[in-house]
C-alpha positions as CSV (number, residue, x, y, z in Angstrom):
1,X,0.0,0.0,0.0
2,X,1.7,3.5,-1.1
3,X,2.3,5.5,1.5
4,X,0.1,8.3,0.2
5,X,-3.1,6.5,0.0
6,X,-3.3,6.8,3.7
7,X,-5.8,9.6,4.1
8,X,-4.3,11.4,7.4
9,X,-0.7,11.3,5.5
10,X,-1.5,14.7,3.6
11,X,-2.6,16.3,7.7
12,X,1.0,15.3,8.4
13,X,2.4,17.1,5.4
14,X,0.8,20.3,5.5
15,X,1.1,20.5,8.9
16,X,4.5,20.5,8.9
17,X,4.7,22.3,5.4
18,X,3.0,25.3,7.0
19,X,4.5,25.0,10.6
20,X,8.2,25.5,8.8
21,X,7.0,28.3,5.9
22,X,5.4,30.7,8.6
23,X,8.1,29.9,11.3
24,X,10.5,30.9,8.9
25,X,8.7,34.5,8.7
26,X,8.6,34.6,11.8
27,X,12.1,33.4,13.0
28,X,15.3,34.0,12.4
29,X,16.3,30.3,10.5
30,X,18.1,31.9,7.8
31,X,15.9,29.7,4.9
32,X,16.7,26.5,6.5
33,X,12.9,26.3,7.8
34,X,11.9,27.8,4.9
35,X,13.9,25.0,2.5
36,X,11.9,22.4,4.9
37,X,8.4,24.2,4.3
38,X,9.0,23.9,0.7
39,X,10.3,20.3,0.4
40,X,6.7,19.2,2.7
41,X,4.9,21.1,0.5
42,X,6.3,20.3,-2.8
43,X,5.9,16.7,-1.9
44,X,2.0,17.3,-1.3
45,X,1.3,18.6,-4.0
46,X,3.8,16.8,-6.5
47,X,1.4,13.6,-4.6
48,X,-1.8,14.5,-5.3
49,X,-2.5,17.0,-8.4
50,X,-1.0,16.5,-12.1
51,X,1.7,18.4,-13.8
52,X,-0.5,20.8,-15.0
53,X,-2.3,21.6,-11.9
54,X,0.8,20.9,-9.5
55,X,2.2,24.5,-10.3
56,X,-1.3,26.2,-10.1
57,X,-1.8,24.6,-6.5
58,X,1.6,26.0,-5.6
59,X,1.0,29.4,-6.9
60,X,-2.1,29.6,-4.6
61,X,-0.9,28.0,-1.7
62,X,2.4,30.8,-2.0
63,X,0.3,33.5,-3.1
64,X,-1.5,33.3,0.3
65,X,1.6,32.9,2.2
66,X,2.6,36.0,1.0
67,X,-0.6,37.8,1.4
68,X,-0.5,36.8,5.2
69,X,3.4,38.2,5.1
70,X,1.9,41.5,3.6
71,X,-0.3,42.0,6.3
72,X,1.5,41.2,9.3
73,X,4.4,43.1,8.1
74,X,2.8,46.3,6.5
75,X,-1.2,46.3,6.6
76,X,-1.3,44.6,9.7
77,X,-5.3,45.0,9.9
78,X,-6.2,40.7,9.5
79,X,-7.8,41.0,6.1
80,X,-5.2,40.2,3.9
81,X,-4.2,37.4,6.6
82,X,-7.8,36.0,6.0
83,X,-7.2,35.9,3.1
84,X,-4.7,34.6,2.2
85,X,-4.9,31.4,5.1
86,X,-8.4,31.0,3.0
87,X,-6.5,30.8,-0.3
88,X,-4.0,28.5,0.8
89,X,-6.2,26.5,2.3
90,X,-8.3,26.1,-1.0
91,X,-5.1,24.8,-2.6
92,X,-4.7,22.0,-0.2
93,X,-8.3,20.7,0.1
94,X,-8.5,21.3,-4.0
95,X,-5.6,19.1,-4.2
96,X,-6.6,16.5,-1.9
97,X,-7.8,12.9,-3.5
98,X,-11.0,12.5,-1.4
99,X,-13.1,14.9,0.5
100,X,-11.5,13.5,4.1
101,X,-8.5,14.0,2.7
102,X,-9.0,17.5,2.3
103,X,-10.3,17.8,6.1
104,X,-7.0,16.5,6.9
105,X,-5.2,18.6,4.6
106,X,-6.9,21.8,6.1
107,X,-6.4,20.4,9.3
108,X,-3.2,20.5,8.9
109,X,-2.6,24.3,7.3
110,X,-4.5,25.4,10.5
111,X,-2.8,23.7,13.3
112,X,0.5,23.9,11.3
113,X,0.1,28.0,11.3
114,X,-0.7,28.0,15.1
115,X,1.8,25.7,15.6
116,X,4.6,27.6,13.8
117,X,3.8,30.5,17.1
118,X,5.7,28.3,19.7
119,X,8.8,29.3,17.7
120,X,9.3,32.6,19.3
121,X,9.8,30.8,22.5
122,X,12.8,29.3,21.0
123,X,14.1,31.1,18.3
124,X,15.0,34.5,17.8
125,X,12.2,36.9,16.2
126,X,13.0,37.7,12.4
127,X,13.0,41.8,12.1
128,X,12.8,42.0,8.6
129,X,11.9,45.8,8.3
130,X,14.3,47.1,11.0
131,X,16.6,48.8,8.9
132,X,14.0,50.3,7.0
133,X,11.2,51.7,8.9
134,X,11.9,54.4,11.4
135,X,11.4,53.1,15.3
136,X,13.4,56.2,17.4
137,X,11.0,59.0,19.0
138,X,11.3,62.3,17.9
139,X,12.7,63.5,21.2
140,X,15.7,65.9,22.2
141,X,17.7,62.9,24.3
142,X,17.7,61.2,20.8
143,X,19.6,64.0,19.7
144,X,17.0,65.7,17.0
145,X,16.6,68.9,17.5
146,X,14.0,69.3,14.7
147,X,10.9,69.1,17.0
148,X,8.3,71.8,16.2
149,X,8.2,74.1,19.2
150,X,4.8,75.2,18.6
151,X,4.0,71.3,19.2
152,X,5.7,71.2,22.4
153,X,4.0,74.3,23.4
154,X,0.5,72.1,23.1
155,X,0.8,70.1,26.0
156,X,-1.6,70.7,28.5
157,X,-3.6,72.4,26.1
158,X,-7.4,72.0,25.4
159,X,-9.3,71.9,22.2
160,X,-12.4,70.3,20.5
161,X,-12.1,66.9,17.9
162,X,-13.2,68.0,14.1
163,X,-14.4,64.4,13.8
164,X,-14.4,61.5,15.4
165,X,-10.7,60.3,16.6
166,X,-10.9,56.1,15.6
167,X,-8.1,56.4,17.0
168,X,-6.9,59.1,14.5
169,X,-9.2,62.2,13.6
170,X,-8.5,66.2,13.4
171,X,-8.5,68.6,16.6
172,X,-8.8,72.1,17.1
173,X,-6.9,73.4,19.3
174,X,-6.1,77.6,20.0
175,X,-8.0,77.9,16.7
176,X,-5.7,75.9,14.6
177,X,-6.4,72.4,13.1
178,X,-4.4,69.4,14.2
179,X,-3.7,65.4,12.9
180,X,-4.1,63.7,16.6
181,X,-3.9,60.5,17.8
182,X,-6.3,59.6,20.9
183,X,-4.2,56.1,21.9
184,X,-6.9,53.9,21.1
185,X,-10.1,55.0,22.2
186,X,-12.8,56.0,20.3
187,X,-13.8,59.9,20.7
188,X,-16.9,61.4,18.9
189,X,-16.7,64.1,17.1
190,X,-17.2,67.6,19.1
191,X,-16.0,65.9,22.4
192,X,-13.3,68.3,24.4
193,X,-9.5,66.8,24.8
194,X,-6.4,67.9,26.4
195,X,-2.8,67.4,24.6
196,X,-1.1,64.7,26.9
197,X,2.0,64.0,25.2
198,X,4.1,65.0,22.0
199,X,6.3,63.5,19.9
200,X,7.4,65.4,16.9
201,X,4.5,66.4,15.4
202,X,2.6,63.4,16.8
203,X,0.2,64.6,18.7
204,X,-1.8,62.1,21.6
205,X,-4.7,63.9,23.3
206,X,-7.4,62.2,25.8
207,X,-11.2,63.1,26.4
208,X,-11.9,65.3,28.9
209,X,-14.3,63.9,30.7
């Protein structure tokens, strides 16, 4: 009996196809997880689907590995995430021999993906856009000495929101317009708010209640 005509073989594939291609985003392996990931899901595939199809399962199983990259790494709102888990997930069941199969199969992508989590705890976290995105506040003890001085001035200042801050929206403040931030809370439009904190030109207010 070959190997693959076990039903639960393709859970064992995926699972551990998708546990090494996401913990390979997420740590530090330097492609050897991501080599692994490959190889697991290469073999599913290369199993299960012809020639023809074998590429266009790949494509969509990759194509939704990178959407989930995309968001977590720039969008970072879930919705690309969903969608691509979904479109990876399609590739496996499509590629599956028999509906079980394809339970397995998903089975697989999902736990393999959670699984992939308990990596942090061992390995160290990948930074992929550390040299390129901007992490250092604004402030004078970090040696820029660009800081608006009229922003400074607005702490402990008052002023009216525009619109409603979700958490971002525009204030009024000394009869000027501001971009402010209200650290996650939701503030309707018209409410009063006092300046808190600044940070360049980022301004974080709070509701007066």
């Amino acid at each position: 009996m070959d190997i693959f005509d076990l039903q639960w073989i393709g859970f064992v594939i995926t699972f551990f196809g998708t546990l090494f291609l996401i913990g390979e985003v997420l740590v530090n392996m330097r492609g050897f997880f991501g080599l692994l990931g490959i190889g697991f899901i290469t073999v599913y595939f290369g199993a299960y689907v012809q020639t023809g199809s074998f590429f266009l399962m790949l494509i969509i199983y990759f194509v939704g590995l990178l959407l989930i990259i995309i968001d977590g790494k720039v969008v970072n709102d879930g919705t690309l995430a969903t969608l691509g888990l979904a479109s990876m997930l399609t590739a496996v069941a499509l590629a599956a021999p028999d509906f079980t199969a394809g339970l397995y199969a998903i089975l697989g992508v999902l736990l393999g993906s959670a699984a992939s989590f308990l990596f942090l705890k061992v390995f160290r976290k990948r930074d992929m856009w550390s040299k390129i995105a901007l992490k250092d506040q604004l402030t004078k003890d970090a040696g820029y000495n660009s800081i608006n001085k009229d922003y400074e001035a607005l702490v402990g200042q008052e002023g009216i929101t525009l619109n409603d801050l979700r958490p971002v929206g525009t204030v009024k403040i000394n009869n000027k317009d501001y971009s402010a931030i209200s650290g996650g809370q939701w503030v309707a439009k018209g409410s009063k708010v006092k300046v808190v904190q600044v940070d360049g030109t980022k301004i974080l207010v709070e509701e007066i209640s």
